[in-house]
BAROLO-780428 format. One record per residue (C-alpha): x, y, z. Coordinates in steps of 0.05 Angstrom, whole numbers, padded with zeros to 5 digits, always signed. Example, Ala and Ser with C-alpha at 12.3 -4.5 7.8 and 13.67 -1.06 7.14 Angstrom:
BAROLO-780428
+00246-00090+00156;+00273-00021+00143;
END
This chain:
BAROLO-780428
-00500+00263-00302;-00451+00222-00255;-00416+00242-00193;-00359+00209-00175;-00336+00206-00106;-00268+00174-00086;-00245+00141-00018;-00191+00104+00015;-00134+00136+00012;-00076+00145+00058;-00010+00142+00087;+00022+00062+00073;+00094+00042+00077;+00128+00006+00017;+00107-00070+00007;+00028-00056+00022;-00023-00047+00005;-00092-00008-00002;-00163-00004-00035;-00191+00052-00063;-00258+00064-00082;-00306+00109-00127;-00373+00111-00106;-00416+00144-00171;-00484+00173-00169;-00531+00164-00231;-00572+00107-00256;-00537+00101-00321;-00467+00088-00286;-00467+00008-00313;-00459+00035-00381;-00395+00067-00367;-00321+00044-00373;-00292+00075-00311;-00221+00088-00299;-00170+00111-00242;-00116+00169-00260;-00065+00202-00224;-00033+00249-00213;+00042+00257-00178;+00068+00330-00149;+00089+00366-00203;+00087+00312-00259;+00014+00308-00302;-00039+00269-00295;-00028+00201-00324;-00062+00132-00331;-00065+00077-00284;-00120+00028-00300;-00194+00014-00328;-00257-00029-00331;-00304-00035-00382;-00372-00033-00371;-00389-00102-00370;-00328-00114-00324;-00298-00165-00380;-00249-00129-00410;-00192-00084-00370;-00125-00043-00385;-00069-00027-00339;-00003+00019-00345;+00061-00018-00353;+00074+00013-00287;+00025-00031-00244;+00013-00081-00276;+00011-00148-00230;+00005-00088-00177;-00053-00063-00188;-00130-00090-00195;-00182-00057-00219;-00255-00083-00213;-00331-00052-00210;-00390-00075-00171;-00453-00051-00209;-00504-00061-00155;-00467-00009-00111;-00448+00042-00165;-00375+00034-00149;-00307+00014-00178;-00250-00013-00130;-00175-00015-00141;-00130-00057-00105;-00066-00035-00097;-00013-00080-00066;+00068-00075-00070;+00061-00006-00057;+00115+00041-00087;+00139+00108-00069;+00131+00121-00139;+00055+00105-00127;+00047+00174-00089;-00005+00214-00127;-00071+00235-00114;-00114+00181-00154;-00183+00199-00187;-00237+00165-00208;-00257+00176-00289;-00317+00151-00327;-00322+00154-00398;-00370+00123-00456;-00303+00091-00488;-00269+00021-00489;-00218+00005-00436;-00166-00001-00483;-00186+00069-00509;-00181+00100-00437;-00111+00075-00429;-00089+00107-00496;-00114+00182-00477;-00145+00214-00410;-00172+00264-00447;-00243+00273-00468;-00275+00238-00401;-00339+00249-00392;-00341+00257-00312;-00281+00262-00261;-00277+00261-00188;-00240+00304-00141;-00187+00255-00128;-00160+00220-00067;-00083+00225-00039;-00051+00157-00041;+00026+00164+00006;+00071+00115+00010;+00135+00122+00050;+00202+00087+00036;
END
């Protein structure tokens, strides 16, 4: 079992930036590919970016890529993404994902992930 836990969202203006982090529970959580989501009002859930779990291999949506940075620390159970050039497109509430998959997998299909968090609201204003 694995509990994600999210953090770092917030209100930015266009042109910045922001780090988000998942914080995962469970011993096994290095054997995971772990992924972020989102999710914009009244549109579904879609991609965003993912990690294998060695941390050499990664996939990003069209959308962010050169934007967006996803990375993992092991020793602290937790997987980061950098987010700079902020959109207003970017608005969504993000969530953490963690799946026994490839990265390249993740970014085909959300579904079928093993654990979820309960998401955190990223704003940014024009």
């Amino acid at each position: 079992q694995v509990t994600l836990v999210e953090s770092g969202g917030g209100l930015v203006q266009a042109g910045g930036s922001l780090r988000l982090s998942c914080a995962a529970s469970g011993r096994t959580f290095s054997v995971y590919t772990m992924g972020w989501v989102r999710q914009a009002p009244g549109k579904e859930r879609e991609f965003v970016a993912a990690i294998n779990w060695s941390g050499s291999n990664t996939a990003y949506a069209d959308s962010v890529k050169g934007r967006f940075t996803i990375s993992r620390e092991d020793a602290k159970n937790t997987v980061y993404l950098q987010m700079n050039s902020l959109k207003p497109d970017d608005t969504a509430v993000y969530y953490c994902a963690a799946s026994i998959t490839t990265a390249q997998a993740m970014a085909s299909t959300i579904n079928g992930m093993d654990f979820w968090g309960k998401g955190t609201l990223v704003t940014v204003s024009s």
